[in-house]
C-alpha positions as CSV (number, residue, x, y, z in Angstrom):
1,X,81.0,111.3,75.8
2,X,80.4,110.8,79.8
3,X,83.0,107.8,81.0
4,X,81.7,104.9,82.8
5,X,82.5,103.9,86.3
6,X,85.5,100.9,85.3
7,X,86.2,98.6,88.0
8,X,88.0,95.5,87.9
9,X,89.4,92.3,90.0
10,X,92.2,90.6,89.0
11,X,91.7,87.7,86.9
12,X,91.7,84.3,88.5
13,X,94.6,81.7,87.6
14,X,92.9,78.8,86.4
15,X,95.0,76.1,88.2
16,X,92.9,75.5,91.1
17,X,89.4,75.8,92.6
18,X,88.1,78.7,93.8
19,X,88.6,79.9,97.6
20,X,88.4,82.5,100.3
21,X,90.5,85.2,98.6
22,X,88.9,84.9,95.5
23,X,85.2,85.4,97.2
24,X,86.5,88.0,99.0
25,X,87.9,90.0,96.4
26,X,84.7,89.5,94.1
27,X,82.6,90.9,97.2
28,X,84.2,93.9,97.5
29,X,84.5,94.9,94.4
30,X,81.0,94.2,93.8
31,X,80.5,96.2,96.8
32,X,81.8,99.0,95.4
33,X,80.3,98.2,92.3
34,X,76.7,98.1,93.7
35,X,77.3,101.2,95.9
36,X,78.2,103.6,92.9
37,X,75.1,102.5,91.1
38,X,73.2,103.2,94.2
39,X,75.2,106.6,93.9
40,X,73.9,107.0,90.6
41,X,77.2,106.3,88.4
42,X,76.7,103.7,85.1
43,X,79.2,100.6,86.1
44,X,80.9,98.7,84.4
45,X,82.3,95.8,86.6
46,X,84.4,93.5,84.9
47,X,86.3,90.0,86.2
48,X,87.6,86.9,84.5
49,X,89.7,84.2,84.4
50,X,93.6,83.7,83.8
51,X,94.1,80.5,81.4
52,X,97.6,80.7,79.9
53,X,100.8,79.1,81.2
54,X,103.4,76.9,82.5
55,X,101.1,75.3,85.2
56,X,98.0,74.9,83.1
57,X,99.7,73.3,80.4
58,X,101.1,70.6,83.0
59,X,97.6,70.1,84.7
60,X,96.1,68.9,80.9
61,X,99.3,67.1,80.5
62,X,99.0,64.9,83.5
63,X,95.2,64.6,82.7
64,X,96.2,63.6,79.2
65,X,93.4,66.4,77.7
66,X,93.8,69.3,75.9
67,X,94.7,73.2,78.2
68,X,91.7,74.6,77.3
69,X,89.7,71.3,78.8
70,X,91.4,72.2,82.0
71,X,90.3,75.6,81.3
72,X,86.8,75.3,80.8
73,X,85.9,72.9,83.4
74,X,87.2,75.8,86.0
75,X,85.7,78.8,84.1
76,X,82.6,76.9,85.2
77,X,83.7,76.4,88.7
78,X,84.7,80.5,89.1
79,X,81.5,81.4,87.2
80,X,79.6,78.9,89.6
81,X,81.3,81.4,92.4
82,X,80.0,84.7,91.3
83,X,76.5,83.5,90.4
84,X,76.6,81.7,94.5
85,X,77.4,84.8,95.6
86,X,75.1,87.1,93.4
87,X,77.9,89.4,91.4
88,X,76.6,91.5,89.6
89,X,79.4,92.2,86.7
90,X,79.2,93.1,84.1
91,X,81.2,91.2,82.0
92,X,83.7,88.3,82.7
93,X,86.8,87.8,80.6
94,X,88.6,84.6,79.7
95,X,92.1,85.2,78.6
96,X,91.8,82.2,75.8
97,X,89.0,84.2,74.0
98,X,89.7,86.0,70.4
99,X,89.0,89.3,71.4
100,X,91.6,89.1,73.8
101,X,94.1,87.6,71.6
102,X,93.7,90.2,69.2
103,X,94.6,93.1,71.1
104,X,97.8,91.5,73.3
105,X,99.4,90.9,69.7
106,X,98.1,94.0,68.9
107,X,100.0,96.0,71.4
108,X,103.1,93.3,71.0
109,X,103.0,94.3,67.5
110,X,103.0,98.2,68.4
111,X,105.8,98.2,71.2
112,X,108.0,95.8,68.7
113,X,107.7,98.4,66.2
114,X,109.0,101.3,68.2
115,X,112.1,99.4,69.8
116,X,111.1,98.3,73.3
117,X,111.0,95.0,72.5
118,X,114.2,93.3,72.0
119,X,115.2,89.7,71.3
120,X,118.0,88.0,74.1
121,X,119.8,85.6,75.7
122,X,118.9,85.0,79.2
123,X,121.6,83.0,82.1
124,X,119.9,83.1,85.5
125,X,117.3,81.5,87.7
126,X,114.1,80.5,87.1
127,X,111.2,79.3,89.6
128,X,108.7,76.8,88.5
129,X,106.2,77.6,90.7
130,X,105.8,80.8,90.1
131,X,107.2,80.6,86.6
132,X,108.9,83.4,86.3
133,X,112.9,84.4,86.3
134,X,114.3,85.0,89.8
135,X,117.9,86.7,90.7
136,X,119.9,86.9,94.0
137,X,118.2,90.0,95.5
138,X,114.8,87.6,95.7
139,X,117.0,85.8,98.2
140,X,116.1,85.9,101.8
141,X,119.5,84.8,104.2
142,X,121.0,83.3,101.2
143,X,118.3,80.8,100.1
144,X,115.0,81.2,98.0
145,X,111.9,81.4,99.6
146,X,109.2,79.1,99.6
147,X,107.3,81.0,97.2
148,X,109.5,80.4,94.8
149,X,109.5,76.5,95.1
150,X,112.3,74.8,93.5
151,X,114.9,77.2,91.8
152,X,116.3,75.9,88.9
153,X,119.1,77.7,86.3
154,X,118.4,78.2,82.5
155,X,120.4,79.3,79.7
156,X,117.6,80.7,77.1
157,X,116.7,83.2,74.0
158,X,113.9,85.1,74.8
159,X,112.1,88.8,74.7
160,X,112.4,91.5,76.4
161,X,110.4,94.7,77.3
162,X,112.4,97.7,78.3
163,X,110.9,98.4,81.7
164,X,114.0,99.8,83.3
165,X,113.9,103.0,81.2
166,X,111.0,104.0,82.9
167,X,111.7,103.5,86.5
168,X,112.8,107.1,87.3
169,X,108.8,108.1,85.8
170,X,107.6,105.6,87.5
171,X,109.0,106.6,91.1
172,X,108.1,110.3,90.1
173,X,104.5,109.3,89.1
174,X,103.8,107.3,92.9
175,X,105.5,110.2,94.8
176,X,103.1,113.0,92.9
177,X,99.7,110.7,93.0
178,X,98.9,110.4,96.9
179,X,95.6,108.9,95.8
180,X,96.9,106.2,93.0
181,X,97.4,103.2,95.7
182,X,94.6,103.0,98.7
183,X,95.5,102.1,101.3
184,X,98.3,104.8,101.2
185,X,100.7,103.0,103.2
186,X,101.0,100.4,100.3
187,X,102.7,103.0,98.3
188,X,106.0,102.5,100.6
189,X,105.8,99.0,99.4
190,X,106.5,100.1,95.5
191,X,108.8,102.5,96.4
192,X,111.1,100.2,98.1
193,X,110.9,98.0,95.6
194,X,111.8,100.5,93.2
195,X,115.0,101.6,95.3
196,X,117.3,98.7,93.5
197,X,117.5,99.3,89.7
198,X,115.0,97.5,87.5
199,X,115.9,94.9,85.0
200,X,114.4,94.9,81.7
201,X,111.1,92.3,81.7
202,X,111.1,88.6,80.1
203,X,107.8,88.6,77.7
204,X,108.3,85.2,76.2
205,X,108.9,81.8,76.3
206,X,109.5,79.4,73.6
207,X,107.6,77.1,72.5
208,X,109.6,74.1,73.0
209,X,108.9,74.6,76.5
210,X,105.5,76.4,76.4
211,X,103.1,76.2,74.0
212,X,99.9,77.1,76.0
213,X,99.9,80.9,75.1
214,X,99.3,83.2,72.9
215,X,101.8,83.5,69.7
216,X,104.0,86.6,69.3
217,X,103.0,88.0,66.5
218,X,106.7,88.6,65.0
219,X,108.1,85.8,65.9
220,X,106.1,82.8,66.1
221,X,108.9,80.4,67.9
222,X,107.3,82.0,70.7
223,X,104.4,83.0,73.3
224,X,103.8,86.0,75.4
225,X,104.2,85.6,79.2
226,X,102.0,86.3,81.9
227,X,102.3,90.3,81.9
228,X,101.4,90.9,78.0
229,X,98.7,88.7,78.5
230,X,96.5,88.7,82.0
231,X,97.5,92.4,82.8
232,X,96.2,93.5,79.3
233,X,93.0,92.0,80.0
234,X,91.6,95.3,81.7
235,X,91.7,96.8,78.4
236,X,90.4,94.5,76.2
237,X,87.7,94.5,78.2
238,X,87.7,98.0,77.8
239,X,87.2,98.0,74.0
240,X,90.6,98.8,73.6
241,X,91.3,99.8,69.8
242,X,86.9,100.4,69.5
243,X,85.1,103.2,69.9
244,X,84.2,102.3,73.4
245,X,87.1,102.6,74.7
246,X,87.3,106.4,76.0
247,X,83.8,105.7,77.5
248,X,85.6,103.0,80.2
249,X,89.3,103.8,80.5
250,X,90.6,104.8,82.5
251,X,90.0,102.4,85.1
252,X,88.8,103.9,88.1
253,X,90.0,101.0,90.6
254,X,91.5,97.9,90.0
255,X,90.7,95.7,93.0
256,X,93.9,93.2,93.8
257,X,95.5,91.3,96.6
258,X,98.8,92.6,98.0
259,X,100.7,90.0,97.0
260,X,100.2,91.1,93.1
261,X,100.9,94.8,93.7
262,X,104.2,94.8,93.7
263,X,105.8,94.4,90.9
264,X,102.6,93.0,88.6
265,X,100.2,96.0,88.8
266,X,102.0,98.8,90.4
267,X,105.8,98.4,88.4
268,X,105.0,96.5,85.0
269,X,101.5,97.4,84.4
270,X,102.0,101.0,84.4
271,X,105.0,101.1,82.4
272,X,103.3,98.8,80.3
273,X,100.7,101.3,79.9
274,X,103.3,104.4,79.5
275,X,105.5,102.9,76.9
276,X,101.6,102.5,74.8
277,X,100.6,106.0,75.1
278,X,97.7,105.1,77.4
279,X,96.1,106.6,80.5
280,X,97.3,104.7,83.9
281,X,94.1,103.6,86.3
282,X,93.0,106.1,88.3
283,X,93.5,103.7,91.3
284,X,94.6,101.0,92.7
285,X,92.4,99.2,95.5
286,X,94.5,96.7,97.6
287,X,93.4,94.1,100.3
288,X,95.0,92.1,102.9
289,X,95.1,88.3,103.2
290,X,92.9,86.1,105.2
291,X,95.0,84.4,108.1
292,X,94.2,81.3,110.0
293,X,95.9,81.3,113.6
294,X,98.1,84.1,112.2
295,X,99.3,82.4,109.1
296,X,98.1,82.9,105.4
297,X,96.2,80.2,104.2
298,X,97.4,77.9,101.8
299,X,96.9,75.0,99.4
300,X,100.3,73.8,100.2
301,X,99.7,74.2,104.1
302,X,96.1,72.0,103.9
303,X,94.5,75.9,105.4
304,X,92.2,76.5,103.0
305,X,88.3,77.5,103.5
306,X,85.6,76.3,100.5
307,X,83.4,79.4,100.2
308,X,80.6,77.1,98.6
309,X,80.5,74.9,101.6
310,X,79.7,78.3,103.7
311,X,77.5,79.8,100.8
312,X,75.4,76.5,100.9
313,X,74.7,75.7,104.4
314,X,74.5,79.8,105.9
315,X,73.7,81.4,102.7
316,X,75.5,83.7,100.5
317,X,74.5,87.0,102.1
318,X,75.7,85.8,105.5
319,X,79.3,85.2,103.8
320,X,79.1,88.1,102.2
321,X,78.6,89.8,105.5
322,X,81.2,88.0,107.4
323,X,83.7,88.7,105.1
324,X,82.8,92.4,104.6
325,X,82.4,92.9,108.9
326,X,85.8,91.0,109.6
327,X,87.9,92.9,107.2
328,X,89.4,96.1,107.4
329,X,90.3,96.8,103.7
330,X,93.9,97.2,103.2
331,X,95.0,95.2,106.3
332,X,94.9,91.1,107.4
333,X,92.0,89.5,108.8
334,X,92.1,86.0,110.3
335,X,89.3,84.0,109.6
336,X,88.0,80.7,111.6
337,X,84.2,78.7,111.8
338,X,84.1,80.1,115.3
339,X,84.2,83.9,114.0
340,X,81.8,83.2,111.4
341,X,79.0,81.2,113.9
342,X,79.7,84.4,116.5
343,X,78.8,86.9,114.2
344,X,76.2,84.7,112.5
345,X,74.1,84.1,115.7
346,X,74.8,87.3,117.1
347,X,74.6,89.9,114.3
348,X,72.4,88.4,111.9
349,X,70.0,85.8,113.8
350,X,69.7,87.4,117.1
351,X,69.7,91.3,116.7
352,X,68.9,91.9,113.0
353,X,66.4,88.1,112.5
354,X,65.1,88.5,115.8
355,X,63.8,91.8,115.1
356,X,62.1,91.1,111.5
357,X,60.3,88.3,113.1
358,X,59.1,90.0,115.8
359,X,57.7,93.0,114.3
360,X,56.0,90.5,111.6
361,X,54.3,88.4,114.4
362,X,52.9,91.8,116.4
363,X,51.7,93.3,113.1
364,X,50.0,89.9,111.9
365,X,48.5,90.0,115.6
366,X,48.3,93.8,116.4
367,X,47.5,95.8,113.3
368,X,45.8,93.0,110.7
369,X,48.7,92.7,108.8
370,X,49.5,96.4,108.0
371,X,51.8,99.0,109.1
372,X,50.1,102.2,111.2
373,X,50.4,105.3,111.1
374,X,52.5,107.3,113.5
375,X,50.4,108.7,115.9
376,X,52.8,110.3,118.8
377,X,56.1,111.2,119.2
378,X,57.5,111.4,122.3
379,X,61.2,110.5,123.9
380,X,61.6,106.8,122.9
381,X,60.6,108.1,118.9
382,X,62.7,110.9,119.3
383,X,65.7,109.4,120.7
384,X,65.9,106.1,117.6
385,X,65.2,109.0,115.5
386,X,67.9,110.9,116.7
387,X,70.2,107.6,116.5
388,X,68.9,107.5,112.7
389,X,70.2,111.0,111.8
390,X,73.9,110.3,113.6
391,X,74.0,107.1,111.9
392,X,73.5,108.1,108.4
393,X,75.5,111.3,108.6
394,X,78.3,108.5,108.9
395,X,77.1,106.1,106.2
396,X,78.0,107.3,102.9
397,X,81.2,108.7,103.9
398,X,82.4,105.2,105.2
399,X,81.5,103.9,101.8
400,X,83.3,106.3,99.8
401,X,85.9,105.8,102.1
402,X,85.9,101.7,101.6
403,X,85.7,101.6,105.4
404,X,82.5,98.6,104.7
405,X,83.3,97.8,108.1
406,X,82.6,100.6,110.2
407,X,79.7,101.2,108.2
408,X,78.1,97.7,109.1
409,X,79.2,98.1,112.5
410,X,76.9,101.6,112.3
411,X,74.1,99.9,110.7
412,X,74.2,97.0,113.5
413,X,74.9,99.5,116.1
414,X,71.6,101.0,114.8
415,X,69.7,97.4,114.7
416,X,70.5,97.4,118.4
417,X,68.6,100.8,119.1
418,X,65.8,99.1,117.1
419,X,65.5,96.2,119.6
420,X,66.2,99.1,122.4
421,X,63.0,101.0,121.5
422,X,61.3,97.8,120.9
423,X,62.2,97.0,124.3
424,X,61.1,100.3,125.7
425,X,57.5,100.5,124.0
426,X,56.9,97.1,124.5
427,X,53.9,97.1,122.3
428,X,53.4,93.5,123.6
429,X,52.1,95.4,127.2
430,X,50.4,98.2,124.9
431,X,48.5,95.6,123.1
432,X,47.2,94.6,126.7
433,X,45.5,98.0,127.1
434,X,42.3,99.6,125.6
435,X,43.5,103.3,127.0
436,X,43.6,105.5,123.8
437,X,46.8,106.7,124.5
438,X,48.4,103.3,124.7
439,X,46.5,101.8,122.0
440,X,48.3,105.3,119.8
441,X,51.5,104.7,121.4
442,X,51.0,100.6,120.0
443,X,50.7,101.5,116.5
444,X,52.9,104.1,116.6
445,X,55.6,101.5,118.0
446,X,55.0,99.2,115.5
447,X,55.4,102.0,112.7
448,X,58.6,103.4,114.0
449,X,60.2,99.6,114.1
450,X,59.0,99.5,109.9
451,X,60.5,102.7,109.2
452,X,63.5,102.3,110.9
453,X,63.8,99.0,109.6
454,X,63.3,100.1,106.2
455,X,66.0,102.6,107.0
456,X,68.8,100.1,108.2
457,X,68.9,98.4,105.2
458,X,69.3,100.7,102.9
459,X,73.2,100.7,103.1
460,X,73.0,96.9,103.8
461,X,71.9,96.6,100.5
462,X,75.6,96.6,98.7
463,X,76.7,94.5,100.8
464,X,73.6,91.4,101.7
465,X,71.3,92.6,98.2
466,X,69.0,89.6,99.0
467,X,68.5,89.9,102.6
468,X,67.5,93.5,102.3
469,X,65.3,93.0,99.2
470,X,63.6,90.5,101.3
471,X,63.2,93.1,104.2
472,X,62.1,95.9,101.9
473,X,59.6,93.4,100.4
474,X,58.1,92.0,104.3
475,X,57.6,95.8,105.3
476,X,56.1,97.0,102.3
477,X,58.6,98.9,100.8
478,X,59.7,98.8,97.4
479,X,63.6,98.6,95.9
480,X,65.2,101.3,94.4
481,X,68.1,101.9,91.7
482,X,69.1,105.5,93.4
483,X,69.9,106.9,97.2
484,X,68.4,109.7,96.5
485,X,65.4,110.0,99.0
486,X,66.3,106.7,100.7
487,X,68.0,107.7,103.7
488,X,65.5,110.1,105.2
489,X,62.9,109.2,107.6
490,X,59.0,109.4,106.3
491,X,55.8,107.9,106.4
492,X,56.6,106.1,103.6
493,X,55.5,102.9,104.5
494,X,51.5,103.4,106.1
495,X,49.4,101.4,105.1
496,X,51.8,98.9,103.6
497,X,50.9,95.0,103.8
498,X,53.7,93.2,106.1
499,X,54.8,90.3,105.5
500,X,54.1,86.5,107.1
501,X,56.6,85.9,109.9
502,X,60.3,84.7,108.5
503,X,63.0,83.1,109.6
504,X,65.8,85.1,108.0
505,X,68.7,83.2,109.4
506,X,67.8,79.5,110.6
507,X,70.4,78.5,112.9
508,X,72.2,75.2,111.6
509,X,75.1,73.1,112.8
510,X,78.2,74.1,111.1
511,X,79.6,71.5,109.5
């Protein structure tokens, strides 16, 4: 039985609209996603939405309707996202749904049964924004931070998972596996978290103070907490306890933030996952924050970008290229309308829209509508040729590598020698002169610009699918499911009907 290719995003928290980080997050995973299919693996690419807890429960309580009201209404708005921005997973999870509830008691059930669950009394703090118990280490100079929101203490019966019994493995299991956490400096974040001694994790809440989850299946007084519950949606999706499980799991990246790595995915999930007898995910993928005049952005601080205000008015492959140019995976990125104009005019309009809709108008005026064939090849062929072969050499590496933005600075870098060569043939002059040899070096020009064209978007495609569809389709060549035979340069396209001049990238006002 061959295992798929299993990538995930965290789930969403349905207590809010969507917004910057969660577009993000879906477009690089669906990078990824779309590369390895390009790459020839089957995908599965799975994302979802969180519905359980404290602050959903309040939000249908101050809207006087039922959670799962609240709940719907956004699973619509985060759907809404991924179809804007043309995901392409595979499946999308909501934690309210019955295959879901089935296997966290499931597992609940199992860990109960073999003693690391235990029933408790609990005296310490507790934050209610982040609903979740808090002790003194969290503090920062002796007060809480604002994170946590107001800190309140609670006397309470609850139950707990034996985490700490596994923190020696744990530490053992991040030391050996240099490739478990990429970046790799994120590792030293887990580790120092791990250098104070874990305490055993709070599963439950009662149900006099939260009834919005899903039941324990021993004691029913209570629900599960956040970690049974969105953590073990990566393997209900997964077809844990069916047949189909072996053929996803292990994961082979779970795509998160870095503020959820430590302790949610890289301390309780994987002891989580130990304690069960299950394989951990092969890796996990972690990115930075978007920043706004150096500071995270934030609900609470008013900083906050709607990604269908930029998906509607530029399109959803120009976000999608923004986000994937400005960010070095792993590390911060600051984002303003400024950045996103600059590289829209520049980038997309001027050196990559520009050059579509000039080759268009000299074919439709040159060549009746079809691209030539190569006749010659002397220095200005050889030479984008030459830029061709250096370029994608560099390509899939930078891919595998999830360095998305060196490779589009490659591509773009190779868009420029595209309008270089345009510039040096100037098949405008050629079209001026009746010599033979001009007249060859004219269609020859105009071939070149298809090919290379053709070319340049073949690693776009992951990252702006509709934009390079679109190209493929005005120089006549078709799509393709695999990279095999893609990247090479050929005559592929004589012949070929091109297109009616476009305007790829209109230029509005941002609003």
């Amino acid at each position: 039985m061959s295992k798929k290719f299993y990538i995930t995003t965290a789930i969403d928290y349905a207590n809010g609209s969507p917004h910057l980080g969660h577009a993000y997050e879906k477009v690089l995973t669906d990078i990824v996603a779309r590369f390895r299919r390009l790459m020839g693996d089957e995908v599965k690419f799975l994302t979802g939405l969180d519905e359980h807890g404290q602050k959903v429960q309040m939000s249908a309580q101050k809207e006087g309707v039922p959670p799962i009201d609240v709940c719907d209404r956004l699973a619509i708005e985060f759907q809404g996202l991924c179809q804007a921005l043309h995901i392409s997973n595979d499946d999308y999870i909501r934690t309210t749904q019955q295959r879901h509830k089935d296997v966290v008691q499931d597992i609940l059930q199992k860990l109960y049964d073999k003693g690391e669950i235990y029933k408790a009394d609990y005296n310490g703090f507790y934050s209610v924004r982040q609903e979740q118990f808090v002790t003194e280490k969290e503090k920062v100079d002796g007060h809480w931070p604002a994170i946590y929101g107001d800190v309140v203490e609670v006397t309470e019966t609850n139950y707990f998972f034996k985490l700490a019994q596994y923190q020696d493995w744990l530490i053992r299991t991040i030391k050996t596996n240099e490739q478990m956490i990429y970046p790799r400096f994120r590792s030293a974040d887990v580790l120092q978290f791990l250098k104070e001694p874990l305490n055993d994790l709070c599963i439950s809440r009662p149900k006099e103070r939260l009834e919005w989850g899903i039941e324990l299946p021993f004691d029913s007084d209570f629900v599960t907490y956040v970690w049974f519950d969105a953590l073990t949606n990566y393997i209900t999706a997964a077809g844990y306890g069916t047949d189909e499980f072996d053929k996803h799991w292990p994961a082979d990246y779970h795509v998160i933030g870095k503020d959820i790595l430590v302790p949610p995915h890289a301390v309780y999930w994987p002891i989580m996952l130990k304690a069960l007898g299950i394989e951990l995910p092969k890796h996990f993928l972690v990115h930075g924050w978007w920043l706004s005049s150096g500071a995270k952005m934030s609900k609470s601080t008013g900083e906050v970008v709607n990604p269908l205000d930029l998906i509607e008015q530029f399109g959803a492959d120009a976000f999608r290229y923004f986000v994937t140019r400005e960010m070095n995976v792993g590390q911060d990125s600051e984002f303003s309308l400024d950045l996103f104009m600059s590289r829209y005019n520049s980038d997309l309009a001027n050196d990559l829209g520009n050059l579509v809709s000039r080759l268009l108008n000299m074919g439709g005026r040159y060549t009746d509508g079809k691209v030539p064939t190569a006749e010659v090849e002397e220095a200005p062929e050889k030479e984008i040729k030459a830029l061709w072969s250096a370029t994608e050499q560099e390509l899939i590496p930078l891919f595998e590598d999830f360095q998305f933005h060196k490779a589009l600075d490659r591509i773009f870098s190779f868009v420029s020698g595209i309008n270089r060569y345009a510039e040096t043939r100037a098949p405008w002059k050629l079209a001026k002169s009746e010599a033979p040899e001009d007249q060859a070096a004219l269609r020859t020009s105009l071939a070149t610009m298809a090919e290379a064209l053709r070319l340049a978007v073949v690693l776009l495609t992951p990252v702006m699918p509709q934009i390079s569809d679109k190209i493929r389709g005005l120089v006549g060549a078709d799509n393709f499911d695999s990279l095999e035979g893609q990247l090479q340069w050929g005559n592929t396209l004589e012949g070929k009907a091109l297109g009616e001049k476009t305007i790829l990238f209109p230029r509005p006002e941002p609003k």
